[in-house]
Structure formats: C-alpha cells, structure tokens
C-alpha positions in Angstrom: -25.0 -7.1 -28.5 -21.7 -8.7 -29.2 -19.3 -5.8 -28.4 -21.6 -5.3 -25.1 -21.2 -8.5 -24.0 -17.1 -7.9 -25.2 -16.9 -5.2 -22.4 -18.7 -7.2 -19.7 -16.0 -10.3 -20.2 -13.3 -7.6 -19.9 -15.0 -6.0 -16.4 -15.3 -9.4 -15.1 -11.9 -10.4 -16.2 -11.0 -8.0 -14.3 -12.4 -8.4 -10.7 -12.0 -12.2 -11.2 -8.0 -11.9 -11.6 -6.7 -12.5 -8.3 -10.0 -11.6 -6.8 -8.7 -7.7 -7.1 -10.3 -4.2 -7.4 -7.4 -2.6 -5.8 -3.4 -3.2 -6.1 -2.1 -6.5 -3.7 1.4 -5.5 -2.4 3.6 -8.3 -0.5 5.9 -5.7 0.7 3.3 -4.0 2.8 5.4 -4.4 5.9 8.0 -1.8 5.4 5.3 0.9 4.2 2.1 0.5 5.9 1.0 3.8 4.7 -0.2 2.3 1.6 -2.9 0.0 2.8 -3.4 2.4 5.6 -3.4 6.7 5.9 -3.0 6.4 9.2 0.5 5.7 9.2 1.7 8.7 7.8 4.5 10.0 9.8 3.6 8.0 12.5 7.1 7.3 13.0 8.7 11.3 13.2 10.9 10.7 10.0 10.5 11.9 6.1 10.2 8.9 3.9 10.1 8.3 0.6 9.2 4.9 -1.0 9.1 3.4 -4.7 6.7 0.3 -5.4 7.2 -1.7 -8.7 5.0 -5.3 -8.4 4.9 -7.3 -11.5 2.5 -10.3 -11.1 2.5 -13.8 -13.0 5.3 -12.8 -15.2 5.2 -14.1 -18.7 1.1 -14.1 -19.0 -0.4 -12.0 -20.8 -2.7 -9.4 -19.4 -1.2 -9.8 -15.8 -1.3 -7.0 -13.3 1.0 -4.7 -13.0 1.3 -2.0 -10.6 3.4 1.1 -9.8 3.7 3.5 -7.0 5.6 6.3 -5.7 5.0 7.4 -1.9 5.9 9.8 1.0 4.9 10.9 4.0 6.3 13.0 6.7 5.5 14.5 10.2 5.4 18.2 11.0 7.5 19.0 14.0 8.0 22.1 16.4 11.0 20.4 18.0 12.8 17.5 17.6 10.9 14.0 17.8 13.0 12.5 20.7 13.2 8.5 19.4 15.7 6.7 21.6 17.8 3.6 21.4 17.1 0.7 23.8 19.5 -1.6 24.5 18.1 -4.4 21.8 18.4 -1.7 19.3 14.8 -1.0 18.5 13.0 2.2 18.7 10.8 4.0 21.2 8.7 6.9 21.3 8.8 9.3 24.1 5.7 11.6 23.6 5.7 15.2 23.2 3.1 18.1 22.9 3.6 19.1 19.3 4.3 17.1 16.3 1.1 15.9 16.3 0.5 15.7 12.3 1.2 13.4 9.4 1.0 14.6 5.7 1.3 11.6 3.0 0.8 11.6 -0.8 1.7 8.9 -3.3 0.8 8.5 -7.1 -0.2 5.4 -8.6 -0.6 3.1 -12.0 -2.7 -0.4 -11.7 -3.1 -2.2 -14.6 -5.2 -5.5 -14.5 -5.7 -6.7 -18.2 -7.7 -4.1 -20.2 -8.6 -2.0 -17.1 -6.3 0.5 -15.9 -6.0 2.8 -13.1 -4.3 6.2 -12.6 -4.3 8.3 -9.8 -3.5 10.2 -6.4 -3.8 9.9 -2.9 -3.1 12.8 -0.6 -3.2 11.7 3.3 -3.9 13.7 6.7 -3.3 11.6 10.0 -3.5 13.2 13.8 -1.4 11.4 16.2 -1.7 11.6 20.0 -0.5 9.5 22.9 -2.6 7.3 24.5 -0.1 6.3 27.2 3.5 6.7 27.8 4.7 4.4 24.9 1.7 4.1 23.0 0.0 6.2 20.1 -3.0 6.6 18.5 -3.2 7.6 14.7 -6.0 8.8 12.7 -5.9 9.5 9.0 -8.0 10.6 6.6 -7.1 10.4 2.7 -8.4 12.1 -0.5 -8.2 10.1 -3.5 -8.7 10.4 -7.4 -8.0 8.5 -10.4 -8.9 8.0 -13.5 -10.5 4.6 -14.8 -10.1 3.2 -18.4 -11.0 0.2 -20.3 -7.6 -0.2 -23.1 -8.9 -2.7 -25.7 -7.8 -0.1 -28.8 -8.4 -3.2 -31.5 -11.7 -2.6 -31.1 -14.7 -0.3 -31.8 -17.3 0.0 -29.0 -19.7 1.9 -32.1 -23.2 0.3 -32.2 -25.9 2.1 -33.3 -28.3 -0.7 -31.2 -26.2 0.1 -27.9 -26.8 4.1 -27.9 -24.3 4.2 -24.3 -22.1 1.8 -26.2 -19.4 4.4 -28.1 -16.0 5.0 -28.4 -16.2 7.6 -25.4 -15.0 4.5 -23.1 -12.0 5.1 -24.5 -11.7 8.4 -22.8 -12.5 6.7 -19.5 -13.8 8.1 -16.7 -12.4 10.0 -13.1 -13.5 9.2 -9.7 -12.8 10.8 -6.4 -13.2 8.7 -3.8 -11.9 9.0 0.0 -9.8 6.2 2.6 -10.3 6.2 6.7 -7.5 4.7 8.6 -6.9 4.0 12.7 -3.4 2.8 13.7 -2.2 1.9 17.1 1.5 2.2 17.6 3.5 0.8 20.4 7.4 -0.3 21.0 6.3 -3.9 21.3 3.1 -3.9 18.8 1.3 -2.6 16.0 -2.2 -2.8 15.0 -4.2 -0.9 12.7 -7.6 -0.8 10.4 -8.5 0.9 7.2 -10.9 1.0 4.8 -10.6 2.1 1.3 -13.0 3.2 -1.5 -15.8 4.3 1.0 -17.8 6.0 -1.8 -17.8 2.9 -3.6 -17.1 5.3 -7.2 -20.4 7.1 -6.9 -19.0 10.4 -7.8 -18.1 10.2 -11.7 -16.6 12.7 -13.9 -16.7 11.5 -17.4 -19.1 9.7 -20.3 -22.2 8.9 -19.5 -20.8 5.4 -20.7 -19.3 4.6 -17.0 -22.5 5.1 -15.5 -22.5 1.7 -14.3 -18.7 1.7 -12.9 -18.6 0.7 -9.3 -16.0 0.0 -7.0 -16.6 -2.5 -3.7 -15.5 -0.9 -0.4 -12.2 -2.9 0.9 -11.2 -3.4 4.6 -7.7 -4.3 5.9 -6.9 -5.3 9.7 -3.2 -5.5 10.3 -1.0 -6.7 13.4 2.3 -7.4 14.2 4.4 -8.2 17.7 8.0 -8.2 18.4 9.7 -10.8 20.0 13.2 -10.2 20.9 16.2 -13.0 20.7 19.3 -10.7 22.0 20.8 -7.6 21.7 20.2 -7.3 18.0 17.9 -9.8 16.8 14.2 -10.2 16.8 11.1 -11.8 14.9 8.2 -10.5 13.8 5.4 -12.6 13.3 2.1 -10.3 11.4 -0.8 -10.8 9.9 -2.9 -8.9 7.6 -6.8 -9.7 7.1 -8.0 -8.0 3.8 -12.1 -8.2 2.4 -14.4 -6.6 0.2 -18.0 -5.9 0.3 -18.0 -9.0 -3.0 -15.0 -10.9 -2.2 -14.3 -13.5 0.3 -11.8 -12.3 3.5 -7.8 -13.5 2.7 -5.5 -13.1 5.1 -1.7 -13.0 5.3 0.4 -15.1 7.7 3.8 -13.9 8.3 7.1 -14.2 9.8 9.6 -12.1 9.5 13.5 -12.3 10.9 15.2 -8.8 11.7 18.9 -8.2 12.6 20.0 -4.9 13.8 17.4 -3.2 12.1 19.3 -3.5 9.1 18.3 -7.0 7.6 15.0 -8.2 7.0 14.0 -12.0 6.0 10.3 -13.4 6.0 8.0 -15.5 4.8 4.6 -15.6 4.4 1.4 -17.9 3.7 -1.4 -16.1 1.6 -5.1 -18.1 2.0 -6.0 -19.2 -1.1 -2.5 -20.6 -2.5 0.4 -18.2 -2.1 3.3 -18.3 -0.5 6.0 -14.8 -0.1 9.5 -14.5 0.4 11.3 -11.3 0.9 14.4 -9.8 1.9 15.2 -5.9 2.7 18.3 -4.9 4.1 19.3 -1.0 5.1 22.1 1.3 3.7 23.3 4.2 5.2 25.5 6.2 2.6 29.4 7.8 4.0 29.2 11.4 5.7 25.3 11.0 5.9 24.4 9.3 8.7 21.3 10.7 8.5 19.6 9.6 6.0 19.7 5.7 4.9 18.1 4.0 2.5 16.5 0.7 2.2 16.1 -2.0 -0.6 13.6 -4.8 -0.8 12.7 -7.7 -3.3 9.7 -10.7 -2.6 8.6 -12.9 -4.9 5.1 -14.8 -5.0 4.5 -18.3 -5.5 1.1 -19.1 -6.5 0.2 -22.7 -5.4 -2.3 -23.1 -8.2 -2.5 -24.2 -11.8 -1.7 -20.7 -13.1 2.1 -21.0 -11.7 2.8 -23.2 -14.1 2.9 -21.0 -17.2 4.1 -18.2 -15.4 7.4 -16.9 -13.7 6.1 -16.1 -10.3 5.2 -12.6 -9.0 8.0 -10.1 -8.1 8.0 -6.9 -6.4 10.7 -4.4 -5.5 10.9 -1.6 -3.2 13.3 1.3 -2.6 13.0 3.8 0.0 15.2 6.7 1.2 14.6 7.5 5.5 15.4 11.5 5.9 16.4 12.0 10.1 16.7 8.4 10.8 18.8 9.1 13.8 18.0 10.7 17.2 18.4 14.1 15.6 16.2 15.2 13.2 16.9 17.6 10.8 16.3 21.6 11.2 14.4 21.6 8.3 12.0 19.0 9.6 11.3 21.6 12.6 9.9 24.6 10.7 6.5 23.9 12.1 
C-alpha cells in the first residue's frame, strides 16, 4: 500500500502544480493556433513556430514544455492581403482558399509525469461579411502518457495492477474543437481541448484510471490605433477546466510597425508577464521574415522566492508575408 499511495502523491503533484493538465504558454499571442485549431491559416501565410517554456527555474521537478508548430492555408490564387494606411492588414475575401491544415509536436513534462505527442489540425474558413471571417477547426490528437519515477519499483504482489508496466506508459487519442472570428479591428475565438476526457487508452491495464479534465479557452483582442504606425492591443484570455477554477489573462500589448511587440500582462492568481517580439526580414528575401520572442513570469507567491522566474522563447519563420504569395502556395 505504500508504493500505491507513492503514485497517487505523484498524480496529484501533478494536477496541483500550477493548477495544470495541459501546457500554460505566455506567448499565446503570436500563435493562437496552439490553444486554438481554428486558427490555422486563418491568416493566408505558411508559418512555422518553435515554443521552449521553462517554468520556475532552479526547482526541481518544474514544468517544462516544448513545441514545434505549423500551419498553412491552401490557395487556388493568391490571398489578396492589403496594406492600409496604419500599416495593419486586411482581408479582402475570395471564393477559394477556404482551408487550413496545422500540425505541431509536443513534450510537457510536469514532475514525474510526462507528455509526448501530436496534433494534426483541419479548419474551414469562410466570410461572414466583407472584412470579417469565420473559422472552424477540428484537431486530432495523440500522445503518450508516462509516470518517470525510475528509482523505484511499482512490484507488489498485494497491488496485482501495481507493476512495473507504468513504466511503459500509456497512449491516448483524444480530439480539440475550435471557433475563431477574425476581423481587421478584432479577434475572438473559443476552443476546447481534451473532449474525450482520455477515455480511449492504448496501453497497460495499469492506466485504467488515467483521466484527463476537458479545458476551455475564450480569447479576445481589439486594436486601437495611435498613428500611422503604432497601435495597442489590449486581450484577454479566459482559460477553465471541468476541476479547476476559471484564470484569466489581462493584457496589453504595444505594437510599432508591425515589427516590435511589448506587453504586459496580469495572470489571476499571482502572475504577472512581460514580453517582447520584434520581426526580421532577412536581405534579397522579402518574403519571408522571421520573428523572435522572449516573456518571462513572475509569480507573486511564495514559490518565487526560490526560483528564477518562468521564461519562454519563441521563434517563427512567416513564408509569403507580403501581398504576393508564393507560387508554390497556389498549387491548390
């Protein structure tokens, strides 16, 4: 009975640190796609994007998450997004082009527990109005869950589902729903993830018992110009579970020329996020640029103290970000 209660401390260890099943990302701004399938290619361009978080640095156990994303829209002709004067984008509709594709890969490690897997992403977007459009995604995921605690033996001939076959962990398909309204002045969108809740196992019987809570995540943000090149972005991101209490995230974020970004943001429950992201657009090819982003977490608790904060980086690579997209993206 010892080792069994062993495994149920490291489970609850897990879904007690920072109240999370699923990965937290502070970056979520520049790559909506990952807390909602919806997004992909909701925008017209090919995107690639690289995720490393690494949270409460210096304790032990922390989590610690990877990802690597893209998405992409496929296009008959080219996706007409023109200039306005202020320098942001708009979207002027068209017949075709009317699908997303997005996959990304995935590592989530929360002390002991770990989680491997895949997403791959199908969104439909149509206008609703002249400037406005409607996404719908739909997203197959897998991955596989394990409980790493190799210093010990789970044998016990008491505990017959007890056995070293947790070591092996366990698979689980599972499937995401997204809606995400797109518009030159606003964005809002929902999601929810995990909507079989892990009751489709392949593995040990010993993972009978492994469930995962649905999550929900509303997100909205409005642009508020200041000239010809700057604006501000205030957002907010409301996130639950079907165990956890709601947490939202308050934001506001400063852009210049679409080519600096600079926000804060208030997490409920006792966090506060800087970031920065700023755009490069490489000699002789104009049309691709690429973007790199840092935040860093402060948590406004007693755990701050014995750790170095939470930092996250991003890099992402924008194929066709100009008003001409390349002939490759129109082979559809």
């Amino acid at each position: 009975m010892k080792k069994l209660a062993f495994i149920f401390i490291i489970i609850a260890l897990g879904r007690i640190a920072s109240a999370q099943q699923l990965p937290i990302y502070s970056q979520y701004l520049y790559n909506k796609f990952l807390i909602n399938p919806a997004h992909a290619g909701s925008d017209g361009y090919t995107s690639i994007n690289l995720t490393a978080r690494e949270q409460w640095v210096g304790y032990s156990g922390a989590p610690r998450t990877y990802s690597l994303s893209w998405q992409t829209r496929l296009l008959k002709k080219q996706f007409n997004i023109k200039l306005k004067s202020s320098n942001r984008t708009t979207y002027r509709p068209k017949t075709d082009g009317r699908v997303g594709l997005g996959a990304y890969i995935f590592s989530d490690r929360n002390g002991l527990i770990q989680r491997t897997g895949f997403q791959a992403t199908y969104a439909y977007h149509m206008w609703i109005q002249p400037q406005t459009q409607l996404s719908l995604g739909l997203a197959v995921t897998g991955y596989h869950f394990i409980i790493n605690a190799n210093e010990t033996s789970f044998q016990d001939p008491n505990e017959p589902w007890l056995t070293d076959n947790l070591r092996r962990g366990v698979f689980v398909p599972d499937a995401d729903f997204g809606i995400y309204l797109l518009n030159n002045k606003f964005d809002l969108g929902f999601s929810a993830q995990q909507l079989f809740g892990a009751a489709a196992k392949i593995g040990d019987y010993a993972y009978r018992n492994f469930h995962m809570d649905r999550h929900f995540y509303m997100f909205g943000s409005y642009y508020i110009g200041l000239g010809s090149k700057a604006e501000l972005e205030p957002s907010i991101l409301g996130k639950m579970s079907e165990a956890l209490m709601p947490q939202a995230d308050i934001g506001l974020t400063y852009i210049y020329d679409q080519s600096l970004w600079s926000g804060l943001t208030y997490r409920t429950g006792g966090g506060v996020i800087a970031n920065i992201r700023f755009k490069y657009v490489p000699k002789h090819t104009e049309k691709t640029a690429m973007f790199f982003g840092y935040a860093v977490d402060f948590t406004l608790n007693q755990i701050q103290r014995v750790t170095y904060g939470t930092h996250e980086l991003t890099f992402a690579v924008k194929f066709g970000d100009s008003s001409r997209k390349y002939r490759w993206l129109d082979r559809y």
